[in-house]
N, C-alpha and C positions, 0 to 999 in steps of 0.2 A: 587743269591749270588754275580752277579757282581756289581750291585747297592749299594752293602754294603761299606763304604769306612773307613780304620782305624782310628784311632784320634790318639791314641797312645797304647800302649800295655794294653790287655788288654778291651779297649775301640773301639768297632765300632759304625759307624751310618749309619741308615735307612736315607736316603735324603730325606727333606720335599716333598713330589710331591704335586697337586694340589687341591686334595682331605684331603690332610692331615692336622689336626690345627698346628701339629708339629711336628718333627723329630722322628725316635725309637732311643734308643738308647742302643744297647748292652752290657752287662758288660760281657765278656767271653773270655777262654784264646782263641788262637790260634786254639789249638786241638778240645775245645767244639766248636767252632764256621765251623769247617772242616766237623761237622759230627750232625751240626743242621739239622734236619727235614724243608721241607719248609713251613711245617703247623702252625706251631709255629712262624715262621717269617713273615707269612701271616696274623697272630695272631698279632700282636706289628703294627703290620701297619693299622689292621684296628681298634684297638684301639686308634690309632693317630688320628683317623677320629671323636671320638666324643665330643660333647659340651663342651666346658670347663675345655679341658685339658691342665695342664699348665708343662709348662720347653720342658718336652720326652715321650713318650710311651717307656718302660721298658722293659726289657729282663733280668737274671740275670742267671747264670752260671746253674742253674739245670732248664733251661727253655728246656718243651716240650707242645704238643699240649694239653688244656684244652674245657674247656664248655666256648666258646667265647673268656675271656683272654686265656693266656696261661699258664700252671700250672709252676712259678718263672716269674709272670710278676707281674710289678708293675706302677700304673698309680695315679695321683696325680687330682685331680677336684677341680674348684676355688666354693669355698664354700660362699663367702659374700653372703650378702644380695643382691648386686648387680651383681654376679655373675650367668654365665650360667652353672654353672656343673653338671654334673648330676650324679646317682648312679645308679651301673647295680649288680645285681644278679649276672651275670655272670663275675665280675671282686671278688668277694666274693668264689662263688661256691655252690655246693650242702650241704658237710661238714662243714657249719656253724666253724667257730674258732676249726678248727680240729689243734690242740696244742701238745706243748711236753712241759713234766713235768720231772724235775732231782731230786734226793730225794739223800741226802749224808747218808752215818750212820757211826759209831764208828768199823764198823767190816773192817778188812784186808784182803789178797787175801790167807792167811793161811786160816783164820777162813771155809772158803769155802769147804778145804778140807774133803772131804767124806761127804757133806753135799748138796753136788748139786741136787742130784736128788729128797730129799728130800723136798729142799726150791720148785724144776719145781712143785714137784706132790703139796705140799701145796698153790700155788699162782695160780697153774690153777685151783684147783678146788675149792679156794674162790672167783674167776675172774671169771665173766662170761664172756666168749667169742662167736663171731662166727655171723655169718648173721642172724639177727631179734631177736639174743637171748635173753631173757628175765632176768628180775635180783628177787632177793628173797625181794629186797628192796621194797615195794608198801606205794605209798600215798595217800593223797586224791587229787582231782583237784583242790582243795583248795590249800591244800598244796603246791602241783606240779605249783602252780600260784605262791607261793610264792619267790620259788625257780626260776624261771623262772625271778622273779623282783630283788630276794636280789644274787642271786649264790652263792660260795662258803661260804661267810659270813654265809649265814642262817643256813649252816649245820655244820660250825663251832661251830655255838651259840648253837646247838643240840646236841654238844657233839661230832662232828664226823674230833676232829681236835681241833684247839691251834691257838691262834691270830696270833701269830708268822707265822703261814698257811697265811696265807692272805694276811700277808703284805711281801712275796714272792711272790706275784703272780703278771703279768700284769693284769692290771686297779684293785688289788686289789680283784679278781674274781668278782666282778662285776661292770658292763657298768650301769650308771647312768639311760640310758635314755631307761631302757627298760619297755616295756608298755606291760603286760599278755592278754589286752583287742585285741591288733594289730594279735594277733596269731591265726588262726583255731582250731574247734575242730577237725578236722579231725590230724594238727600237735600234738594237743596236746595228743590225743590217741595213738599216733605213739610213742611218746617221754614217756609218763608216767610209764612205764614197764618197762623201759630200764637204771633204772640212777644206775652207781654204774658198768657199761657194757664196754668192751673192743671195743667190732664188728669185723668187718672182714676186708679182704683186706689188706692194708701196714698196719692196725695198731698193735702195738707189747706192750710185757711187758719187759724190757731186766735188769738183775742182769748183773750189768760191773765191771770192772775196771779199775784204774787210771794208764792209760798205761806210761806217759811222761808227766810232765809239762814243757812249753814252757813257761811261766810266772808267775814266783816265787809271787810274790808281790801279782800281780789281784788273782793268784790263791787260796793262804791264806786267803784276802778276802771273794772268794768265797766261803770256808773253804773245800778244796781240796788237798790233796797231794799222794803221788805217792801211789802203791798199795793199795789206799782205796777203801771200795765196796762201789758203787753208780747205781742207781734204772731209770731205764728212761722211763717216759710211753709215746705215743703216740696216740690221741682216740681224739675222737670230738666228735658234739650235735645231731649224731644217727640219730634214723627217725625222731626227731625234727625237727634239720636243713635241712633235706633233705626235708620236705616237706614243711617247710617256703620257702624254696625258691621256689620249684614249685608253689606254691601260686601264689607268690608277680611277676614270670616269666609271669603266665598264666593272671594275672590282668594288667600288666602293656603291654603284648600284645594286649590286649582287649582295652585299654586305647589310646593306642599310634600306629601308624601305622609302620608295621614291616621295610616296605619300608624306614624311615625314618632314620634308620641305616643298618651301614655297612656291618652287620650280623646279622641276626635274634635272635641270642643267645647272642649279646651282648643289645637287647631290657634294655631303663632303662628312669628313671624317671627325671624330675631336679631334684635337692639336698631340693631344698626350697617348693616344692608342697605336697599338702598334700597326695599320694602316697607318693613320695620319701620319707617322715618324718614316714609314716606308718613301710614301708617296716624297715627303719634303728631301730624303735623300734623293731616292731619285731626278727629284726637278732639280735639285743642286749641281748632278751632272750634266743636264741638259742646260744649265748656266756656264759651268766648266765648259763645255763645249763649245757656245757661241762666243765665249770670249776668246776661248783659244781658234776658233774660224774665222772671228776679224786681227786675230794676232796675225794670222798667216796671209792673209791681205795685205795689211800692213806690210810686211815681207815683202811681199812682190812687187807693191808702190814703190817702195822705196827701190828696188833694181832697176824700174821700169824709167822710173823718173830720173837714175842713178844717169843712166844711158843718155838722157836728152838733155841732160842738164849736169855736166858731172862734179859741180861743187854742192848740188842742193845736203840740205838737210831737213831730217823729215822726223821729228818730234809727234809725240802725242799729248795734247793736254787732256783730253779725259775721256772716257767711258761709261754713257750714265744706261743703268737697265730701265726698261718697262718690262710687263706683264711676268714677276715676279714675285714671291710670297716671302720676306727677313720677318727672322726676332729682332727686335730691338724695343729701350727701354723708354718710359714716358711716364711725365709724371700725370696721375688722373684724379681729379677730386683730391688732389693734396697725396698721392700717394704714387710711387714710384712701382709702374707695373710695365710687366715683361710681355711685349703685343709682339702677333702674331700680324704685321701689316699687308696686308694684299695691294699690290701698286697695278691693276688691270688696264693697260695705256696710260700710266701716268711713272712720273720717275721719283726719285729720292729729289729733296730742296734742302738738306742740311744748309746751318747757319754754321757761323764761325763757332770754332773750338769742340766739336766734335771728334770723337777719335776713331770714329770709321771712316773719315775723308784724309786725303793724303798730306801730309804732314807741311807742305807747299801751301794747302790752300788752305789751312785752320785758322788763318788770322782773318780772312774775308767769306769764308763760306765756300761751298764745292760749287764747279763749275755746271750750270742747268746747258741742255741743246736743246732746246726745239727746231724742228725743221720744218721747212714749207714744202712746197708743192712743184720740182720744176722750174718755174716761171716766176716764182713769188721768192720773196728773201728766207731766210732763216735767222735764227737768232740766237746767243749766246748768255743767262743769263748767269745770275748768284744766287746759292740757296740764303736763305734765310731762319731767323730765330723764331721770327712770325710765321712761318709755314710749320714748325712742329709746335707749335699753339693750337693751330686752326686743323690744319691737313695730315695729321701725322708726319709731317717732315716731307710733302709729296707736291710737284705739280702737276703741269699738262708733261704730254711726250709728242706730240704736232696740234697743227690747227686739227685735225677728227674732221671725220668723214660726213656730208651733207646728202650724200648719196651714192645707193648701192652701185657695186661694177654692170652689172646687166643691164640698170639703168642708165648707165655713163655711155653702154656701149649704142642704147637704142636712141639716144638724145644728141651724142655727140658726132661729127662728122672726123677724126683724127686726122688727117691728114692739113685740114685747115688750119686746125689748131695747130698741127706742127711748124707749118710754114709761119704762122702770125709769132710762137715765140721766138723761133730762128730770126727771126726781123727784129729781135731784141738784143741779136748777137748771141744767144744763148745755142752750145751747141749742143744736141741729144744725137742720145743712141739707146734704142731699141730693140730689142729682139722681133718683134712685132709690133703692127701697127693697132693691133688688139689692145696689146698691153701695155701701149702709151695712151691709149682712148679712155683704158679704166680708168686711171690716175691725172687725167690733165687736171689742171688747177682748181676748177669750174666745181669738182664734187667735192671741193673741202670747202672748211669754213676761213673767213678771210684771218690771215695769221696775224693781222696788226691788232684785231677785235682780242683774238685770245690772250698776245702776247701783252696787249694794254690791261689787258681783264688783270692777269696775275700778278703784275707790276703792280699794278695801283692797288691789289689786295697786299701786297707788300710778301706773297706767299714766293717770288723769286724777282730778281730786280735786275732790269736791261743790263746789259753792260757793252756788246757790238751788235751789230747786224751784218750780215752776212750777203751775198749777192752773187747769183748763180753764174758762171761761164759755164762748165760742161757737165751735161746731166747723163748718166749711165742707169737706166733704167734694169733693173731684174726682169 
């Protein structure tokens, strides 16, 4: 910690050393920075070490230790033709574009009453959740190829969704460049059972409320206002992603000499060899996929809820990915270069007038999600001009983990804890009393610290907060 030196509030930095292409650079208050792990700071600096990174090695307010990056690190690779940057798996992750999806509807925080337990038992038991669990949904490999190339699109044009879906979504739910022939069968067996599936671990289904709006104007836009029910899901591309990337880890180890970087888990390929181009197809299907498995969620919300409520309407205002790798364009040292951005737990923060955010929201910036914990709020923010200044275009993606599951389970008591948020009105449902113990509130960092951290760096800016009634646990 003593090598860390401040810039200004807010903003510390990792000192170039000798090994390093470039600086780290921290985006964190005070308090997170007091009570960083040094694994995760060991993380930012050996990220600085590899080919072709340009500006910082990243750090951002819900950064802890991950698989090589750190889970809220973000790192920028020069992309040209003439560049040396390269692409790591582990600046991505195992959960492939593991995402959060916000869904508005026409109902209020009245409508709710006497109706809670209700909406838990209907959404868990059209939701399939839980570790390997399987969905009612089945395709062909045909099929499931196709999905894999078109994503959300496909299952829109199926029936399972409205155009209006899609052009909410980042990239559209689907990445152009994804290639069904780059994937194993071994991923694809993994992935084909599963679409339409929650899983396990942080991922959640949560019925909120619009606790506060902080900005009237973007908020309208994003057609939000105060006590309306809004839907928040979080899930990614399952055994898909998890096994495309052990793939493309184990081949690009086999390829390339472990020695050759600073960490064996951050093993990776250049951007422009035919590896590198495999792998990035690849993972572009294991993004087609996750968008297209919270499409089909979507689907079934909207029946589920069709039935308890039969005037609701159930919109989506956005779709933002973490632990994903885009091209996109930035200008650096005065010069307009093609990065290769690694977003490892963190999301896209575009500002206004971009043309990869949906054509709705170019006058005020793309909608940010961060989510809490359960028991704690969530939050709704606006990208910004000043996040692709600072962050490559990027912020947090939740408050980030304070401590590991194993630890959560030897520390915590879960059943207490259940009963103390139930006394909050808060309804949960678990699969296990296991897998609410990992995830109670306790092992994150507090969401008000992070979500003030990035407000007041101006890298995404409040605009509602959000307020839990029913948690659906993975």
């Amino acid at each position: 910690m003593k090598e860390i030196r401040k810039i200004k509030d807010n903003v510390y930095e990792i000192p170039q050393e000798e090994d390093m292409n470039v600086p780290g650079r921290l985006f964190v208050s005070e308090n997170i920075l007091n009570n960083l792990d040094s694994g995760s700071i060991e993380q930012v600096k050996n990220v600085s070490k590899l080919p072709g990174i340009l500006k910082y090695s990243i750090g951002l307010p819900d950064m802890h230790v991950g698989y090589g990056f750190p889970i809220g690190g973000v790192a920028g690779f020069d992309a040209s033709k003439s560049g040396e940057g390269v692409i790591s798996p582990g600046g991505v992750g195992y959960d492939i574009n593991c995402s959060v999806r916000l869904l508005k509807t026409n109902l209020t925080k009245k409508d709710l009453k006497n109706k809670k337990q209700e909406i838990a038992d209907e959404l868990d038991r059209r939701i399939p959740s839980g570790l390997g669990r399987g969905s009612p949904f089945q395709v062909s490999k045909k099929e499931f190829k196709e999905i894999m190339k078109r994503g959300a699109k496909y299952l829109i044009e199926k029936g399972y969704g409205k155009k209006q879906d899609y052009l909410h979504l980042e990239e559209e739910g689907c990445m152009q460049e994804a290639n069904p022939e780059k994937v194993s069968d071994k991923a694809i067996k993994r992935g084909i059972g599963q679409l339409g599936t929650l899983g396990s671990g942080n991922h959640f289904l949560d019925v909120q409320i619009v606790d506060k709006i902080f900005d009237k104007k973007t908020a309208e836009i994003f057609g939000l206002k105060k006590d309306q029910v809004v839907i928040m899901i979080h899930c990614g591309s399952r055994g898909l992603g998890h096994q495309i990337a052990s793939d493309y880890i184990k081949k690009m180890q086999k390829e390339y000499s472990e020695e050759s970087f600073p960490d064996k888990q951050l093993v990776s390929a250049p951007i422009n060899s035919e590896l590198g181009r495999d792998y990035y197809q690849a993972m572009a299907c294991a993004v087609n996929f996750a968008f297209a498995n919270k499409q089909l969620m979507v689907h079934w919300i909207r029946d589920e809820l069709k039935r308890i409520f039969p005037k609701i309407k159930v919109d989506i205002v956005y779709d933002v990915s973490h632990n994903i790798a885009k091209f996109e364009n930035y200008k650096i040292n005065g010069k307009n270069k093609k990065v290769c951005v690694h977003r490892k737990g963190a999301t896209r923060a575009f500002g206004p007038g971009r043309k990869e955010i949906p054509k709705t929201y170019r006058e005020t910036g793309q909608p940010v999600l961060i989510p809490g914990s359960m028991a704690t709020s969530s939050y709704v923010l606006v990208g910004t001009k000043e996040a692709e200044k600072l962050t490559f275009g990027s912020t947090v993606h939740g408050a980030g983990r304070v401590m590991s599951r194993s630890k959560a389970l030897k520390k915590f008591t879960g059943e207490e804890i259940l009963k103390e948020i139930e006394k909050k009105g808060i309804l949960i449902k678990s699969k296990s009393i296991k897998s609410f113990t990992q995830e109670v509130p306790s092992v994150y960092k507090d969401i008000e610290d992070v979500v003030n951290t990035v407000h007041n760096l101006g890298i995404s800016k409040k605009v509602a907060r959000l307020k839990p009634e029913i948690v659906i646990i993975g």
